[in-house]
C-alpha positions in Angstrom: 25.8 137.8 -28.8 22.1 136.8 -29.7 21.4 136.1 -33.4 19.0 138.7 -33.5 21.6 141.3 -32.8 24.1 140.2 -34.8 21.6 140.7 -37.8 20.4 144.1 -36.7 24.5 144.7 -36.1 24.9 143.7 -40.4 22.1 145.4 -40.8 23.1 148.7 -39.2 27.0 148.6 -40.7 25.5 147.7 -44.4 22.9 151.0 -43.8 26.4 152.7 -42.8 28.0 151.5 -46.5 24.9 152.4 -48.0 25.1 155.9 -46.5 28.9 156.0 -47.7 27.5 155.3 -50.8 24.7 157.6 -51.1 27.3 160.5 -50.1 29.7 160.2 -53.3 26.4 161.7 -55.1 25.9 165.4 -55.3 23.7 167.9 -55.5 23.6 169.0 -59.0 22.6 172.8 -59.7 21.4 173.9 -63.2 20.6 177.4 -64.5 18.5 177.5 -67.3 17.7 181.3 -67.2 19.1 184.5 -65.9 22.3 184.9 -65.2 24.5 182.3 -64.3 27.4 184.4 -62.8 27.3 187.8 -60.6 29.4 189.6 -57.9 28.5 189.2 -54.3 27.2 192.9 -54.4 25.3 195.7 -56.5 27.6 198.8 -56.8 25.2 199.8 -53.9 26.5 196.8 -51.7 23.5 194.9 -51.5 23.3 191.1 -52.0 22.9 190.0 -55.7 24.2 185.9 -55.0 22.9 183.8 -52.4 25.5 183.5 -49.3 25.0 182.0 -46.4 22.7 183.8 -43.6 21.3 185.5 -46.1 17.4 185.9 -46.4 16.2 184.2 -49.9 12.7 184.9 -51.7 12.0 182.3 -53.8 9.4 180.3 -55.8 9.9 176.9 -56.4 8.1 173.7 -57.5 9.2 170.4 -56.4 9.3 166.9 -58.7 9.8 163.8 -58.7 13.1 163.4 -60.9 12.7 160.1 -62.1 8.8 160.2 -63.2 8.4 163.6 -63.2 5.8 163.9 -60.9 4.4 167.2 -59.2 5.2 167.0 -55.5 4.4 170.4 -54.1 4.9 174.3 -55.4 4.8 177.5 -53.9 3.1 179.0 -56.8 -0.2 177.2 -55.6 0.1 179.5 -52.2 0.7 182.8 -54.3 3.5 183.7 -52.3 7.6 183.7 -52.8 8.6 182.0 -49.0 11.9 183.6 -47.7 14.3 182.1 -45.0 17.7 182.6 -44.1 19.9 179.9 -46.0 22.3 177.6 -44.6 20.9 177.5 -41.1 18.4 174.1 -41.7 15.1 175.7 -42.4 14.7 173.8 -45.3 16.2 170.3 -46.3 19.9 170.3 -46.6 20.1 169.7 -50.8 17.7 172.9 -51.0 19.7 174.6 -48.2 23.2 174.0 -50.1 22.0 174.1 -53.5 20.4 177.8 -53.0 23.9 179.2 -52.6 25.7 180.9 -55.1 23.0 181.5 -57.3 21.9 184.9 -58.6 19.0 187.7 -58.2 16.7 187.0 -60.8 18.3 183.6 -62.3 16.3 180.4 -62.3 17.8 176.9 -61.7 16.8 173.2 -61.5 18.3 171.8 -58.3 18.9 167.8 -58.5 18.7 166.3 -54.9 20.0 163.1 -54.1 17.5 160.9 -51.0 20.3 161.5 -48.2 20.5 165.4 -48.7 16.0 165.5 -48.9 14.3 163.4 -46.4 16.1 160.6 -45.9 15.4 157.2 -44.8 12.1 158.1 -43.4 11.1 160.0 -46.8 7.5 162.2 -46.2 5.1 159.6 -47.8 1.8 162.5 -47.7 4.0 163.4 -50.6 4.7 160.4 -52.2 8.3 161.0 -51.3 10.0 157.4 -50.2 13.6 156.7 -49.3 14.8 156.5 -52.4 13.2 159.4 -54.4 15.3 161.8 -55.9 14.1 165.2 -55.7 14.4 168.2 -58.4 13.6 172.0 -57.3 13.0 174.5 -60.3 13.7 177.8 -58.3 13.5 181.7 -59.2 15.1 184.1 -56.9 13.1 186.7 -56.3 15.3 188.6 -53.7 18.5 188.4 -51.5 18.6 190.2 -48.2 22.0 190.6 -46.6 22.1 188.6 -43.3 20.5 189.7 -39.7 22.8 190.7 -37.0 22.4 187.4 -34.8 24.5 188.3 -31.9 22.5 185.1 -29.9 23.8 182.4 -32.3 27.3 183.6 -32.0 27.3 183.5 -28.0 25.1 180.3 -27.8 27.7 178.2 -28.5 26.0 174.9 -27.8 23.2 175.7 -30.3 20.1 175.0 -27.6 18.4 178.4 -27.4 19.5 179.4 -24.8 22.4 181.7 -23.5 24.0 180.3 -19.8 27.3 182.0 -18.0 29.7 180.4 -19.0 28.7 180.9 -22.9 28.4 184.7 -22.4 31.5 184.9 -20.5 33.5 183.0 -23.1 32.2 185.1 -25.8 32.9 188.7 -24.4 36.3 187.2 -23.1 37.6 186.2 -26.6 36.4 189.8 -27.5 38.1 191.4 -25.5 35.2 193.1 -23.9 34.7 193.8 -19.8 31.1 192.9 -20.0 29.6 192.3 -15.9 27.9 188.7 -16.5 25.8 189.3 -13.6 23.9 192.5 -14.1 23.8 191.4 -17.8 21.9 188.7 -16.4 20.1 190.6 -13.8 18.7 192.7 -17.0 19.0 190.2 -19.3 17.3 186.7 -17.5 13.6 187.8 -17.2 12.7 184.4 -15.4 15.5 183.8 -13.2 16.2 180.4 -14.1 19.8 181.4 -14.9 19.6 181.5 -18.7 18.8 183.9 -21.1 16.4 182.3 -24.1 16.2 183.7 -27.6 12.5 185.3 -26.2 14.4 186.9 -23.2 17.4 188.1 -25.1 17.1 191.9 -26.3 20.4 192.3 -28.3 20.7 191.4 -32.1 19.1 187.8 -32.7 18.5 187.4 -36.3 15.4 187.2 -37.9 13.7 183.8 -36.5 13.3 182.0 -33.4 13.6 178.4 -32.3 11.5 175.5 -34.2 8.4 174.3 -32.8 8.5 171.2 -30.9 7.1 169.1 -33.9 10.1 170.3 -35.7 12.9 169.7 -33.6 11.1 166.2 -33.7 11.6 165.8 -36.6 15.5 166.6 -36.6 16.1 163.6 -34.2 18.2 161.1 -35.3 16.0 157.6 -36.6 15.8 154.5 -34.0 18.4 152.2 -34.4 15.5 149.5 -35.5 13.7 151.6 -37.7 16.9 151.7 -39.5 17.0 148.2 -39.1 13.6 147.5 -40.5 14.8 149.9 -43.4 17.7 148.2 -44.1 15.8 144.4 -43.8 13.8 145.7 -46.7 17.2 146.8 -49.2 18.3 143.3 -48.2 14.7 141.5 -49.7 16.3 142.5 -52.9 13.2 140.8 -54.4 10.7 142.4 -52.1 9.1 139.2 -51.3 9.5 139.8 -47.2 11.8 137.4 -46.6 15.8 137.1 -47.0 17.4 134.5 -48.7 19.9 132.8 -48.3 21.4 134.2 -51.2 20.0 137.5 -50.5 21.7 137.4 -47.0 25.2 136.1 -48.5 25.3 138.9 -51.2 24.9 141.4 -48.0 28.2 140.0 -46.2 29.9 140.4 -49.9 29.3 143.8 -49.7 31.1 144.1 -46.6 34.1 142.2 -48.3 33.1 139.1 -45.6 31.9 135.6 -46.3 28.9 133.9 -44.6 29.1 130.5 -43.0 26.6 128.2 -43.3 26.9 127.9 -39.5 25.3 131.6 -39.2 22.7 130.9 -41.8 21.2 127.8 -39.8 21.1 130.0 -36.9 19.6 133.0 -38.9 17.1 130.4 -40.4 15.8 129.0 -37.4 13.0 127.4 -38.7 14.7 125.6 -41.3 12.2 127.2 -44.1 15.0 128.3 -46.0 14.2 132.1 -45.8 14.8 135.0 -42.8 11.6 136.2 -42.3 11.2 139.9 -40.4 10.3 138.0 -37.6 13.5 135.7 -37.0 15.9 138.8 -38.9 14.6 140.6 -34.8 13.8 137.8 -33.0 13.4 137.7 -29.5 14.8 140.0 -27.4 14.2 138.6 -24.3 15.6 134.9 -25.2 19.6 135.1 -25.0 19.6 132.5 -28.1 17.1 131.9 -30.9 
């Protein structure tokens, strides 16, 4: 294998540890005010603590939890947002964190990077890879969960409803439902699927993402993550690798480096991996 992809390869697996790593920290929830237990329900029935599916008013201002620094708060719009929680409207800390909290309580919410923006952070904000978030939230109001008869048929979670999906579901309910005049009725278009636009039944309160947002769901480029990772490896964030730097890396996969893959890593004999030799070449099989 080239040099350069046995690097991006270390790379890659210590990102992997570092992500193992990154997981054992949780999402720490503190409520300062309001009350800090409840039932799941008003003597009326409705919601009084977050669940999932339900739809959540809420204010909220966003810092920095290590310098304390204002990110963003909806206070400065004048209005509460509300969005069904636990379906990935918002990032997964704020998404998790939300539930089980109460009507009328307010709470600090402690996100660790992997559970806010990740790797790629949101740098308008000031937000890097490695920011830890905190959220001081009031909820304002709990709404008990839209009928969403689409998400339960759509199986494979693309927006759209084909055959086979409706005929499963109906089938595991037991109910005689004619697949084809549903789609006659149903499939406005004829292209033999039945979007979240077309579909006339229960379907929950909002629609799919807009294309910038399912963008920005995708999973990072293997050499982004690469690049990422080159940069937790310059330790001393002089952009270059050392070969001390590169040794402590294979320590923390419990491997030792031989000085036989540090010449080759070095290959200009400087005594440092620069960015440009940790990718190399691509189109040379050997460096």
């Amino acid at each position: 294998m080239p040099i350069w992809q046995l690097l991006v390869t270390i790379a890659l697996t210590w990102a992997a540890t570092l992500t193992l790593t990154l997981g054992a920290e949780e999402i720490k929830v503190t409520v300062y005010e309001g009350p800090k237990s409840c039932p799941d329900f008003d003597a009326e029935k409705n919601p009084i603590k977050i669940q999932t599916d339900c739809s959540v008013a809420f204010h909220f201002t966003a810092y920095d939890n290590a310098t304390g620094k204002r990110i963003e708060s909806s206070h400065d719009l004048g209005v509460a947002p509300s969005f069904p929680v636990g379906q990935g409207k918002v990032i997964a800390g704020l998404d998790q964190g939300l539930i089980g909290l109460c009507k009328h309580s307010k709470a600090n919410i402690v996100i660790p990077p992997h559970l806010a923006y990740g790797t790629r952070g949101k740098p308008e904000q000031g937000v890097t890879k490695d920011t830890i978030l905190r959220y001081e939230v009031e909820i304002i109001d709990i709404q008990p969960p839209v009928p969403n008869d689409f998400k339960h048929i759509d199986s494979n979670k693309d927006w759209k409803i084909s055959r086979s999906e409706a005929k499963y579901y109906f089938d595991s309910k037991d109910q005689n439902v004619d697949i084809d005049a549903l789609f006659e009725s149903e499939d406005t278009d004829g292209d033999d699927y039945v979007s979240w636009e077309e579909f006339t039944g229960p379907k929950g309160a909002e629609g799919p993402p807009p294309p910038r947002q399912k963008q920005q769901t995708q999973e990072p480029d293997p050499l982004e993550q690469a690049a990422a990772v080159f940069q937790q490896m310059d330790t001393d964030r002089d952009g270059k690798i050392s070969k001390e730097e590169l040794a402590a890396t294979f320590d923390a996969l419990g491997e030792k480096m031989s000085d036989e893959f540090w010449d080759e890593s070095d290959a200009n004999g400087d005594g440092f991996v620069s960015i440009e030799e940790f990718f190399g070449d691509p189109g040379h099989e050997e460096l």
